[in-house]
MIDOSE-1310 file (N, C-alpha, C; in nm, 2 decimals, decimal comma, always signed):
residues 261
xxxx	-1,00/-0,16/+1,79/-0,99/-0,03/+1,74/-1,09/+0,00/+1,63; -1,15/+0,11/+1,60/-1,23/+0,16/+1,48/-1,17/+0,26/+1,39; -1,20/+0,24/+1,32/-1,07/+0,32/+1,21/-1,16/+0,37/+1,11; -1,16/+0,51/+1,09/-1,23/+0,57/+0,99/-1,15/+0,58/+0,83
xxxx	-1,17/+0,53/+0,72/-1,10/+0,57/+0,62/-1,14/+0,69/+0,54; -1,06/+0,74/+0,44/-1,10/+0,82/+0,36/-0,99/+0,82/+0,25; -1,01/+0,94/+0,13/-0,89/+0,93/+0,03/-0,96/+1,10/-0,05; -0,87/+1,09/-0,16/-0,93/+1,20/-0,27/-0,89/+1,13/-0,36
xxxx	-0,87/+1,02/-0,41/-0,85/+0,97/-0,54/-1,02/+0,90/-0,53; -1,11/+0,90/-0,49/-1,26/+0,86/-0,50/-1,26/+0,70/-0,39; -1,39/+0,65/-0,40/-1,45/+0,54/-0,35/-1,42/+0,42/-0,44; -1,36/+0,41/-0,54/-1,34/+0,29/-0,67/-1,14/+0,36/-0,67
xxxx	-1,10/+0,38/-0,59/-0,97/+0,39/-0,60/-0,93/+0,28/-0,59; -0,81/+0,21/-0,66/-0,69/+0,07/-0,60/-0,65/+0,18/-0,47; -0,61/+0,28/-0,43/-0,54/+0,30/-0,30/-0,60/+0,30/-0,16; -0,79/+0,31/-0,21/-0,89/+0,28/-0,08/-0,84/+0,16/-0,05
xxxx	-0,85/+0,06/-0,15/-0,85/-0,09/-0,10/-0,70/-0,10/-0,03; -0,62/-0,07/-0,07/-0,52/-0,06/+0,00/-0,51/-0,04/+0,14; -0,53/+0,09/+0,15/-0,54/+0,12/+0,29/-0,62/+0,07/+0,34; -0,77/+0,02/+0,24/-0,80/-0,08/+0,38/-0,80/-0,23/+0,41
xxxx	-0,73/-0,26/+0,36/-0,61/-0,37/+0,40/-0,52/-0,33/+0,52; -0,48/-0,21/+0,52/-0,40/-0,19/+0,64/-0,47/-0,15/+0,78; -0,58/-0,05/+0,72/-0,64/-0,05/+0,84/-0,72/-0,18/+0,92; -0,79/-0,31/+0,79/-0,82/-0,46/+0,86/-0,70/-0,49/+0,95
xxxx	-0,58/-0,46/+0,92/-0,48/-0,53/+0,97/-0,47/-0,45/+1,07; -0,48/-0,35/+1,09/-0,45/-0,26/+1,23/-0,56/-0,26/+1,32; -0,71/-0,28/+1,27/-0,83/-0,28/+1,36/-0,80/-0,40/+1,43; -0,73/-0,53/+1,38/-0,78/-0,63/+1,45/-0,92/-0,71/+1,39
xxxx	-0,92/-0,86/+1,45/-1,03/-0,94/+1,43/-1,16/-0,86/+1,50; -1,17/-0,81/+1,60/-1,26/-0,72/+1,72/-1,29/-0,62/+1,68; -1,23/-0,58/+1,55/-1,21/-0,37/+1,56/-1,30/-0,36/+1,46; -1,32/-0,22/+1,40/-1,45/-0,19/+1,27/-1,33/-0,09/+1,22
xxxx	-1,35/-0,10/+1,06/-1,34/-0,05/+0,98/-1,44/+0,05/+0,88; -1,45/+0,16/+0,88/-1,58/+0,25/+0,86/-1,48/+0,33/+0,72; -1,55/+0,36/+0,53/-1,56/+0,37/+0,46/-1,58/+0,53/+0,47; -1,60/+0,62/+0,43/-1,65/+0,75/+0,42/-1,56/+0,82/+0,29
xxxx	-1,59/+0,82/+0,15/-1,47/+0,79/+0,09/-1,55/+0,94/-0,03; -1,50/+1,00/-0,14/-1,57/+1,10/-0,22/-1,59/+0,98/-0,35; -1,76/+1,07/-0,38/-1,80/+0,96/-0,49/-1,72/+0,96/-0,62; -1,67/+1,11/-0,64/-1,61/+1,13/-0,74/-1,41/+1,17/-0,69
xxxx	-1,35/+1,16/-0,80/-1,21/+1,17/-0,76/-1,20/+1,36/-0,72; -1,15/+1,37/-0,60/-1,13/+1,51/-0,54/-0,96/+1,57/-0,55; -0,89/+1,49/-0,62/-0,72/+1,53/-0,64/-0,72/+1,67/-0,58; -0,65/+1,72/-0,53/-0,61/+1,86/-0,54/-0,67/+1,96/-0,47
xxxx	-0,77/+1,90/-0,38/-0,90/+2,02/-0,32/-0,80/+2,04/-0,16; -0,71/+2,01/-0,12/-0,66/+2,09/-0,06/-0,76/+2,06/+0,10; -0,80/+2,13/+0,16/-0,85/+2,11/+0,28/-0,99/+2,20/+0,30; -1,02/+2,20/+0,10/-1,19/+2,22/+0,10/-1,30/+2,13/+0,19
xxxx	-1,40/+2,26/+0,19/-1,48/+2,16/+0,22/-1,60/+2,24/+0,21; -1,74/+2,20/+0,18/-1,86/+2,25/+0,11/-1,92/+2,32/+0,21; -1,87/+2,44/+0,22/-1,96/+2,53/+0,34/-2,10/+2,59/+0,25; -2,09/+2,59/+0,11/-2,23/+2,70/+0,08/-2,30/+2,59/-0,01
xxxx	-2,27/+2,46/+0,00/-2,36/+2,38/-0,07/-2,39/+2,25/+0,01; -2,52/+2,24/+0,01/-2,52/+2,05/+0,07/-2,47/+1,97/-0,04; -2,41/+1,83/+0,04/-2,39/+1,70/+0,01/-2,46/+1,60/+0,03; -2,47/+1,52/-0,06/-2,55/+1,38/-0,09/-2,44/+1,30/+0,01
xxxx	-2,48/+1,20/+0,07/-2,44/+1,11/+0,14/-2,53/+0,93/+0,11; -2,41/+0,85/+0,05/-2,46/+0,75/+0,02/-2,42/+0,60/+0,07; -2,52/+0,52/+0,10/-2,47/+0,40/+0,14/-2,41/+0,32/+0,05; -2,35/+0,27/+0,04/-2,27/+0,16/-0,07/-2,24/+0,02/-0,03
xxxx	-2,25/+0,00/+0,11/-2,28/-0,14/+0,15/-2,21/-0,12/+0,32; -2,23/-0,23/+0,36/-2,17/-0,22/+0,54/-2,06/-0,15/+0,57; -2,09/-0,06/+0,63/-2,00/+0,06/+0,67/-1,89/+0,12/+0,58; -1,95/+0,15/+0,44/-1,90/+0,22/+0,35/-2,02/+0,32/+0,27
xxxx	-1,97/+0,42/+0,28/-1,99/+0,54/+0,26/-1,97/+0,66/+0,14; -2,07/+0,69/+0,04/-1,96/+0,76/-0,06/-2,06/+0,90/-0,03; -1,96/+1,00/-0,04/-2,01/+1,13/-0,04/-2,00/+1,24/-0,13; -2,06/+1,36/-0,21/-2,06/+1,42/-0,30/-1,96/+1,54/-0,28
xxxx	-1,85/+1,51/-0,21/-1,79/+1,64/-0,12/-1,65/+1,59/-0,10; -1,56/+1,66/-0,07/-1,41/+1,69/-0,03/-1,38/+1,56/+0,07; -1,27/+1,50/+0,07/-1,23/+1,46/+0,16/-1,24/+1,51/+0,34; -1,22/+1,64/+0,33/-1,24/+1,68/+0,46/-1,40/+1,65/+0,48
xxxx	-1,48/+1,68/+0,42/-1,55/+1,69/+0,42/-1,61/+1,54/+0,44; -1,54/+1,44/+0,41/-1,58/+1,29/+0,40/-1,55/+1,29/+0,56; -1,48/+1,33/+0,64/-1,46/+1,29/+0,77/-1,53/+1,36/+0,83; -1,55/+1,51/+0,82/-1,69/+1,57/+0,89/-1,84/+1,51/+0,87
xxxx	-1,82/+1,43/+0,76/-1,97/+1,35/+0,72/-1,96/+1,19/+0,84; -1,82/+1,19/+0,84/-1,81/+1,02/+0,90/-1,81/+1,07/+1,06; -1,76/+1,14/+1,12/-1,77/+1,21/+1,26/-1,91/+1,25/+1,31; -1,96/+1,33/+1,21/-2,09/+1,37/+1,32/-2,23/+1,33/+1,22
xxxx	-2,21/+1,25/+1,14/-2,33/+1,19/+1,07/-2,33/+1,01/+1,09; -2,21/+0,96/+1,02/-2,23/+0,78/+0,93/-2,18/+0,78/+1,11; -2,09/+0,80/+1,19/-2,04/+0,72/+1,31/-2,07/+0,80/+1,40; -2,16/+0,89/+1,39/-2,18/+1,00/+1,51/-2,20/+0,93/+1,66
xxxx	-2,26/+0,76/+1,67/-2,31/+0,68/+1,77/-2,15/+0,60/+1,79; -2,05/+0,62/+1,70/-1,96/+0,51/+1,72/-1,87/+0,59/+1,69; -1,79/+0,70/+1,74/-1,65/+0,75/+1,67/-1,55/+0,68/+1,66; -1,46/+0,69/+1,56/-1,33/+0,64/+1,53/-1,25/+0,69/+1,63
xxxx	-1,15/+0,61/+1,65/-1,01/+0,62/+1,71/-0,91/+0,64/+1,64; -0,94/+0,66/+1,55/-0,81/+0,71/+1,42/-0,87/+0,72/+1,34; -0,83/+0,81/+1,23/-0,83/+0,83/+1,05/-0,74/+0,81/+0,94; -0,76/+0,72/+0,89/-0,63/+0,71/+0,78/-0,67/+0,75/+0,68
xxxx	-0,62/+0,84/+0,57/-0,66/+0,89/+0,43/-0,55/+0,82/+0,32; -0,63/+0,79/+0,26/-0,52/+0,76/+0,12/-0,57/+0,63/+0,02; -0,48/+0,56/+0,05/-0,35/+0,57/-0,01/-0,33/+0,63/-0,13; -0,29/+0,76/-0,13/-0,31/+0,83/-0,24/-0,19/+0,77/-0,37
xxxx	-0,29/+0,81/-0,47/-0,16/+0,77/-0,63/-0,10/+0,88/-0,67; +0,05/+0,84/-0,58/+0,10/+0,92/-0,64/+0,19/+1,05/-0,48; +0,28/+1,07/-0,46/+0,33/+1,13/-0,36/+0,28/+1,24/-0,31; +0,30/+1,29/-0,19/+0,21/+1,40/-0,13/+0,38/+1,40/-0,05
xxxx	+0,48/+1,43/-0,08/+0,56/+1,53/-0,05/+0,61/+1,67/-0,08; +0,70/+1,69/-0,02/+0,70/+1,85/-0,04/+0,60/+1,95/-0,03; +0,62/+2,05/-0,14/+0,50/+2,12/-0,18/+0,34/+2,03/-0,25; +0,36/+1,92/-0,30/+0,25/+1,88/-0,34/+0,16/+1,87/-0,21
xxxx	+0,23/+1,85/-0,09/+0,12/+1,90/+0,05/+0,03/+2,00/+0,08; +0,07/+2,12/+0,03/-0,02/+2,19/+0,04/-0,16/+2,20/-0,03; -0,13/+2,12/-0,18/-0,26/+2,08/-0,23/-0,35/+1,96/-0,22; -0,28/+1,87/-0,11/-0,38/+1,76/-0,11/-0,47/+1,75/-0,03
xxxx	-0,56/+1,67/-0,12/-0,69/+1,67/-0,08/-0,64/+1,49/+0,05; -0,54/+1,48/+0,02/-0,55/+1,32/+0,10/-0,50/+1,36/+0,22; -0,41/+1,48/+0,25/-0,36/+1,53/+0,35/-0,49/+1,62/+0,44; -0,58/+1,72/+0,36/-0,68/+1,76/+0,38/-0,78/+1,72/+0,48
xxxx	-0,82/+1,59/+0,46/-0,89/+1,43/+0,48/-0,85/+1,44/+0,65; -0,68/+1,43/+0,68/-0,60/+1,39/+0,78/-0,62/+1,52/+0,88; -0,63/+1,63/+0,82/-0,63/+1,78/+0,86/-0,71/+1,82/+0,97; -0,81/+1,79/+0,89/-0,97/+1,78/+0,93/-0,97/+1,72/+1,03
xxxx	-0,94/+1,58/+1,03/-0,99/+1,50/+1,15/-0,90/+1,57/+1,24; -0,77/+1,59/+1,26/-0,68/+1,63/+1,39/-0,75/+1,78/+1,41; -0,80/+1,83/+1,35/-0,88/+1,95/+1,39/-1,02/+1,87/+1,51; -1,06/+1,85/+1,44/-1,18/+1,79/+1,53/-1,09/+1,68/+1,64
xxxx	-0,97/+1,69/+1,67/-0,92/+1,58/+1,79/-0,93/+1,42/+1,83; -0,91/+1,41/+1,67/-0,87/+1,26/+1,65/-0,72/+1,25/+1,52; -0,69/+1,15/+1,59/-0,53/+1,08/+1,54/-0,53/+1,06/+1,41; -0,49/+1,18/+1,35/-0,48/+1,12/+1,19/-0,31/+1,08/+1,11
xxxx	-0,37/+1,02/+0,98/-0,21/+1,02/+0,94/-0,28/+0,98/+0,77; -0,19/+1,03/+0,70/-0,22/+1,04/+0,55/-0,15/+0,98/+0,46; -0,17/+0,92/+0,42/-0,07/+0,78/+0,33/-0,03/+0,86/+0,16; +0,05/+0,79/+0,18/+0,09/+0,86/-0,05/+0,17/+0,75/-0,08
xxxx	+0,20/+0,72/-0,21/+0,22/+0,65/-0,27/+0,33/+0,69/-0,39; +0,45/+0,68/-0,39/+0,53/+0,77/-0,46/+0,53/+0,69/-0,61; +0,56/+0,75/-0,67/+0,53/+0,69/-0,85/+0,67/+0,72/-0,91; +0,70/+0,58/-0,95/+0,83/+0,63/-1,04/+0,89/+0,50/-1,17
xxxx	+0,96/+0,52/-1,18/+1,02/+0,42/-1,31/+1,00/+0,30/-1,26; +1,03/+0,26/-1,16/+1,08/+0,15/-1,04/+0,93/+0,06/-1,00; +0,80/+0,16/-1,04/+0,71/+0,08/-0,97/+0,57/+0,12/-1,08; +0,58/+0,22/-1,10/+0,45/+0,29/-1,18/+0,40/+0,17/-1,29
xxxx	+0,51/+0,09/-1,31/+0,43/+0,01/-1,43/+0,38/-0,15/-1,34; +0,44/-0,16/-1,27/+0,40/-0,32/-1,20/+0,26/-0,36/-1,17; +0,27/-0,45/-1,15/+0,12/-0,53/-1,11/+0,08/-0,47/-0,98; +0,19/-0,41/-0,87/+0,08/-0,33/-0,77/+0,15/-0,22/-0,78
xxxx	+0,14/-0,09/-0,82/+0,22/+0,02/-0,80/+0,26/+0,04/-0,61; +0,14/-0,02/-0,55/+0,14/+0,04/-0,41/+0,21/-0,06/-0,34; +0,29/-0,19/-0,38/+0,34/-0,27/-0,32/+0,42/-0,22/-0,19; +0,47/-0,10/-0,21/+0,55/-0,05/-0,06/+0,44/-0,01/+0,07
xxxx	+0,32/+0,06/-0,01/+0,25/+0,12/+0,09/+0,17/-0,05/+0,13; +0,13/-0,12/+0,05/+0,07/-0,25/+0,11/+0,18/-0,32/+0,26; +0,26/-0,34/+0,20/+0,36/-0,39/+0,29/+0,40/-0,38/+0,40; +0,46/-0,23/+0,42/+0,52/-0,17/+0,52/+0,41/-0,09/+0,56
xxxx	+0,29/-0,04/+0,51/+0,20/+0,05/+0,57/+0,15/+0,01/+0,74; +0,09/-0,10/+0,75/+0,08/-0,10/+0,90/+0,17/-0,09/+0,96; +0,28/-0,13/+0,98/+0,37/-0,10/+1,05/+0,43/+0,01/+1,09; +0,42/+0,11/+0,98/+0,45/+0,26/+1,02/+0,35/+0,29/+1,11
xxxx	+0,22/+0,28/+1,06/+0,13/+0,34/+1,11/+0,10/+0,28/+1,28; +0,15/+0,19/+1,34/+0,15/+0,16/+1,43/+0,27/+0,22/+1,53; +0,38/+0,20/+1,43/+0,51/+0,34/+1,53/+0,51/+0,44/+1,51; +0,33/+0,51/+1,44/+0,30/+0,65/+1,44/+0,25/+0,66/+1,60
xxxx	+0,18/+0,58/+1,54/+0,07/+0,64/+1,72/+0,12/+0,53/+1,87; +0,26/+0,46/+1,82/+0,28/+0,42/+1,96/+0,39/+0,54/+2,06; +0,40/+0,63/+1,96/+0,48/+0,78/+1,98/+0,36/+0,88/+1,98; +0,27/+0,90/+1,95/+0,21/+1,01/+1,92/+0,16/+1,09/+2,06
xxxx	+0,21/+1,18/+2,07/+0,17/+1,25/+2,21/+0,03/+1,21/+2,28; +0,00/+1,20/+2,40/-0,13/+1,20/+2,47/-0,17/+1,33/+2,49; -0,28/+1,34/+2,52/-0,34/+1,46/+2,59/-0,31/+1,59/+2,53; -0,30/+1,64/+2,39/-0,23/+1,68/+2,34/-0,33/+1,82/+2,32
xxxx	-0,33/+1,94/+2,33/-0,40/+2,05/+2,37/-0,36/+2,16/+2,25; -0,43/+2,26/+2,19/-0,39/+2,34/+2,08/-0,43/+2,26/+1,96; -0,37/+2,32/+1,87/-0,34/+2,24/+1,71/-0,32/+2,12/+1,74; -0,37/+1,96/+1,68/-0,28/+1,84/+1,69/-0,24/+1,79/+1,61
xxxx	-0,13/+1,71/+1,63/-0,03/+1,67/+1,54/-0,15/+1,58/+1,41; -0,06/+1,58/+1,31/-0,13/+1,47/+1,20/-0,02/+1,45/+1,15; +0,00/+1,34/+1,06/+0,11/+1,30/+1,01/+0,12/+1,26/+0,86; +0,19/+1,29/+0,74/+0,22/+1,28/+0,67/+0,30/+1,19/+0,60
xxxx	+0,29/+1,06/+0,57/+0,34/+0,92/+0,54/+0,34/+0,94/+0,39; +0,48/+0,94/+0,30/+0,49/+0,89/+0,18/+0,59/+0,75/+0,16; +0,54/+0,70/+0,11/+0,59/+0,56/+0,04/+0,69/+0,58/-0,09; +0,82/+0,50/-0,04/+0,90/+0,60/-0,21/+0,87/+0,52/-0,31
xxxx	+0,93/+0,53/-0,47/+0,85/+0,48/-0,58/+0,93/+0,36/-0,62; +0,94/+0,26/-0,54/+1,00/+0,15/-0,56/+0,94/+0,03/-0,50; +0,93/-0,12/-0,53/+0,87/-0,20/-0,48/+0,91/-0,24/-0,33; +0,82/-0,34/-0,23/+0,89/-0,33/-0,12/+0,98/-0,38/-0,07
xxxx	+1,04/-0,47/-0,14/+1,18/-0,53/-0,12/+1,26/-0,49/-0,12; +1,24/-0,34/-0,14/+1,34/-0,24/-0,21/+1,37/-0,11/-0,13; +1,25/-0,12/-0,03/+1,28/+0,02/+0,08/+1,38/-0,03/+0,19; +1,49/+0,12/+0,20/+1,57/+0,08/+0,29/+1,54/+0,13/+0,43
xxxx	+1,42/+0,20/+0,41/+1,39/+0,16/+0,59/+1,29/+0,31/+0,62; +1,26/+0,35/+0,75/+1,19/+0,46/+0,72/+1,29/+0,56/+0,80; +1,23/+0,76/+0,76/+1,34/+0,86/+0,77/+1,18/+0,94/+0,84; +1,19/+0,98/+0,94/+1,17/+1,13/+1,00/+1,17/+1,24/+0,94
xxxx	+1,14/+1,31/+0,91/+1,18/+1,41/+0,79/+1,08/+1,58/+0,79; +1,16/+1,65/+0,78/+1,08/+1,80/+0,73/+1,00/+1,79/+0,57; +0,94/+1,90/+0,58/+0,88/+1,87/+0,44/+0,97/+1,96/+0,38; +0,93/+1,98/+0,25/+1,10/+1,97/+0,15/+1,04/+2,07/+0,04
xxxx	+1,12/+2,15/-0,05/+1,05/+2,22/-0,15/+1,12/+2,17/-0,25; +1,07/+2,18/-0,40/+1,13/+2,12/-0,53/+1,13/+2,26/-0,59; +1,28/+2,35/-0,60/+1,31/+2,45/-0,56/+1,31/+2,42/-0,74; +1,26/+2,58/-0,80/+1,30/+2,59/-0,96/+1,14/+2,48/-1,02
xxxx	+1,07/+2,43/-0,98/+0,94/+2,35/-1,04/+0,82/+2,42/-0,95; +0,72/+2,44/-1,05/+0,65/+2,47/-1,00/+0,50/+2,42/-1,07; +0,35/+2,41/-0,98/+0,23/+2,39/-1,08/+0,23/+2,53/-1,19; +0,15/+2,49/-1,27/+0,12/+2,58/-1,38/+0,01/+2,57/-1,45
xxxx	+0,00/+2,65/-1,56/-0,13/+2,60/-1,65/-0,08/+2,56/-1,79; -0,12/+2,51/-1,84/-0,16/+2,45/-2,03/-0,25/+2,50/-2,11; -0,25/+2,58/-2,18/-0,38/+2,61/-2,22/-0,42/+2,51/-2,36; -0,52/+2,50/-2,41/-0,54/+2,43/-2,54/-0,72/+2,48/-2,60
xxxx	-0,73/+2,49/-2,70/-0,85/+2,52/-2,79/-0,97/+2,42/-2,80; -1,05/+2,39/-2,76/-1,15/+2,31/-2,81/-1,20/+2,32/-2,94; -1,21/+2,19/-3,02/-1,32/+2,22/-3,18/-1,41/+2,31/-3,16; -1,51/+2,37/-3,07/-1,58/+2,47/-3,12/-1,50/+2,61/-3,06
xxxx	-1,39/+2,59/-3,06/-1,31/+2,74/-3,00/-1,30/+2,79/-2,92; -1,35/+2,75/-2,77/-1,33/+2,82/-2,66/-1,18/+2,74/-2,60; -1,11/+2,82/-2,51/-1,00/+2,85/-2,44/-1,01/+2,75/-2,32; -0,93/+2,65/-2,28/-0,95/+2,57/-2,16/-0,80/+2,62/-2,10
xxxx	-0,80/+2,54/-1,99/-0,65/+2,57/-1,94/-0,62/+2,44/-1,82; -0,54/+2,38/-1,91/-0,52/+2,19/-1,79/-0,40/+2,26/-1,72; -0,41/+2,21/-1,56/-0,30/+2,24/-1,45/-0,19/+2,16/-1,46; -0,04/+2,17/-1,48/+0,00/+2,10/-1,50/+0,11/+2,14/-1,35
xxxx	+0,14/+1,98/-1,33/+0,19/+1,94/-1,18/+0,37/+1,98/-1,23; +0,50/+1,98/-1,14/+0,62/+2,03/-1,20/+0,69/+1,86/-1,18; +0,83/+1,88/-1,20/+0,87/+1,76/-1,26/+0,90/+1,73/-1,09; +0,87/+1,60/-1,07/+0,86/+1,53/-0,90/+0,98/+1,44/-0,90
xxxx	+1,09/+1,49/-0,97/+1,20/+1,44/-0,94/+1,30/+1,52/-0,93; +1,26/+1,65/-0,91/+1,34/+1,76/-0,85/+1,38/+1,73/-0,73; +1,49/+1,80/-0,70/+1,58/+1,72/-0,60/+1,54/+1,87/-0,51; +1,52/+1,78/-0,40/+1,47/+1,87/-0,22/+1,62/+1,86/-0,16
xxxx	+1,60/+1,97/-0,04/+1,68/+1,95/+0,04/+1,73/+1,83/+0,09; +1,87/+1,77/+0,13/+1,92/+1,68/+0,20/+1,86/+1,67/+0,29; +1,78/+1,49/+0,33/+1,71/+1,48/+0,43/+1,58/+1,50/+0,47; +1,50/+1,59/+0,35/+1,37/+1,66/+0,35/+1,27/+1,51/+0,30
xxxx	+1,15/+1,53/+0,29/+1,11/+1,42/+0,25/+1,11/+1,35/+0,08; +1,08/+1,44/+0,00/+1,11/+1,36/-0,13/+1,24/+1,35/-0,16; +1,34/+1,39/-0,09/+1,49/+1,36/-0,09/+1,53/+1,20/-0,07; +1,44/+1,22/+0,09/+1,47/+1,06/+0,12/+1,32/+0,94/+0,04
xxxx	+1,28/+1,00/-0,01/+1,13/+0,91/-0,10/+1,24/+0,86/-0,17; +1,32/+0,98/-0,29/+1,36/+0,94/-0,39/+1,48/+0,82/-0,39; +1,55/+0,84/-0,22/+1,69/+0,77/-0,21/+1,62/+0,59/-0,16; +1,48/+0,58/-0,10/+1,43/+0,49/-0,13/+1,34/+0,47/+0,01
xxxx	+1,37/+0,58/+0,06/+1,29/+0,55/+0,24/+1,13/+0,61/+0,21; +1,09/+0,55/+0,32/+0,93/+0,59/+0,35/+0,99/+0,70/+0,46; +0,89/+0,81/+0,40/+0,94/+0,91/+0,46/+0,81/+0,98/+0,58; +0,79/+0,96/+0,71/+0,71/+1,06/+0,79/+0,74/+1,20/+0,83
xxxx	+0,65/+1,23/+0,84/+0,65/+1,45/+0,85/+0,57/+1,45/+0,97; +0,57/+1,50/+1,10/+0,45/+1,54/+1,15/+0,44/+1,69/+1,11; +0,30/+1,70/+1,14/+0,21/+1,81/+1,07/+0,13/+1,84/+1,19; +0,09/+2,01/+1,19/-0,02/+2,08/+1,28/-0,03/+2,17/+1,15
xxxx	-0,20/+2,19/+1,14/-0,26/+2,30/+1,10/-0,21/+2,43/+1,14; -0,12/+2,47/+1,25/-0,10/+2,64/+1,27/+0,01/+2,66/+1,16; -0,06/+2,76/+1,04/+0,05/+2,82/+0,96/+0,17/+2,95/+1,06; +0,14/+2,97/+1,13/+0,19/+3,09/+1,18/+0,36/+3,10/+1,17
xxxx	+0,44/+3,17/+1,12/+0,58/+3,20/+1,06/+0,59/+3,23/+1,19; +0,63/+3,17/+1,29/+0,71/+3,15/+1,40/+0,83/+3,22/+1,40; +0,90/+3,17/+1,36/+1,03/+3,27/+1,36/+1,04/+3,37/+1,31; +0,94/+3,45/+1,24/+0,92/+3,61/+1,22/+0,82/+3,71/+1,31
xxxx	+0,79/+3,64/+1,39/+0,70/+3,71/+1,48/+0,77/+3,84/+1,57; +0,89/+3,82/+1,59/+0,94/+3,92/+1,67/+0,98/+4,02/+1,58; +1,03/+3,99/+1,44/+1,09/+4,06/+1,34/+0,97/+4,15/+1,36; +0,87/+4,05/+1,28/+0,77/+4,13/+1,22/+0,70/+4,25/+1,36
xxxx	+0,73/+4,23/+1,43/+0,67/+4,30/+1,53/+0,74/+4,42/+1,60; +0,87/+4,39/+1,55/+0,96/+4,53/+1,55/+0,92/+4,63/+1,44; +0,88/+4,57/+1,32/+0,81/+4,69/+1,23/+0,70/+4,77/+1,29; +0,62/+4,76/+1,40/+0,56/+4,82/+1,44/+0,56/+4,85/+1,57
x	+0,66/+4,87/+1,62/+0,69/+4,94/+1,77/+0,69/+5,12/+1,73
């Protein structure tokens, strides 16, 4: 197997090396593992990607890759530039620091990464790493995603639809904030809202007086729906979501279309 990686926490992340640990472990002794990673940390860019500027694209040693651009943008660079003669058979993004449930999905750049590729019609799936009392301080924070990560990722795509036409599935993998001896198993799950928290701004003054404004994330221990995914993160499971790009409110299509009869 050839396995493209990527992330938004940068190319010097602990959660690259991570994941690529899992993907060595999933390519096999036979398989290639291909780097494509942002030079700098991209948190939060969402499923940007540099349409009105070029990117630098850099070697950093055997089949690793750092680019001046968006995670999506790291797999459009790794698809039709760094592997254009060798495509991947999968994409893994991550292991991001820090959870990508709920609503924090809509802003990740590590989900973004996974987006991208299932648009262009390759098998993605997007790693997170949940942060909490239980793990945030230890010697590996990512001890759950090291552990159990292959293994999920292998009963992603021994299920994952064939021949699959429209939008394609991508998948959404969080790891809960506990070490691995400690997860009680994995949960299927919808994505979830942290109903009453929301992002915001901070503002603060600089010594010479101008106005900044730091984004501040809501408290990630807001309690989601029963069963949703940071529900089951928090109760201790690794939680999967499958995901397609079509935003389309399905269930209001007919409403909304009686407004205009």
């Amino acid at each position: 197997m050839r396995i493209l990686i990527t992330n938004d926490d940068g190319i010097n992340a602990p959660g690259l090396k991570v994941l690529s640990h899992i993907a060595h472990d999933l390519a096999g002794p036979k398989g290639e593992v291909w780097t494509v990673a942002p030079a700098f940390e991209q948190s939060g860019v969402g499923h940007c990607i540099s349409y009105t500027h070029p990117m630098m694209v850099s070697e950093m040693g055997e089949r690793r890759f750092a680019t001046e651009g968006s995670p999506a943008d790291c797999v459009l660079a790794g698809l039709h530039d760094v592997m254009v003669d060798c495509p991947p058979d999968l994409v893994l993004s991550g292991v991001n620091r820090g959870n990508n449930s709920a609503e924090n999905a809509l802003y990740s750049g590590t989900l973004g990464g996974a987006m991208e590729a299932a648009l262009q019609g390759i098998p993605a799936i997007a790693l997170s790493q949940y942060y909490g009392p239980d793990n945030a301080q230890a010697d590996d924070p990512f001890d759950a995603a090291r552990v159990h990560g292959a293994e999920v990722v292998r009963r992603i795509l021994a299920h994952d639809p064939k021949d699959q036409t429209g939008y394609r599935l991508f998948y959404n993998v969080n790891f809960p904030p506990v070490l691995s001896a400690k997860v009680k198993g994995t949960r299927i799950t919808p994505q979830g809202i942290r109903e009453g928290t929301r992002f915001s701004v901070e503002p603060h003054n600089s010594p010479s007086g101008r106005r900044f404004l730091w984004i501040k994330g809501g408290d990630q221990r807001a309690p989601t729906a029963p069963g949703s995914d940071a529900s089951e993160n928090l109760a201790g499971y690794i939680s999967v979501t499958p995901m397609r790009a079509d935003l389309t409110a399905s269930d209001q299509l007919g409403a909304l279309q009686d407004a205009f009869l």
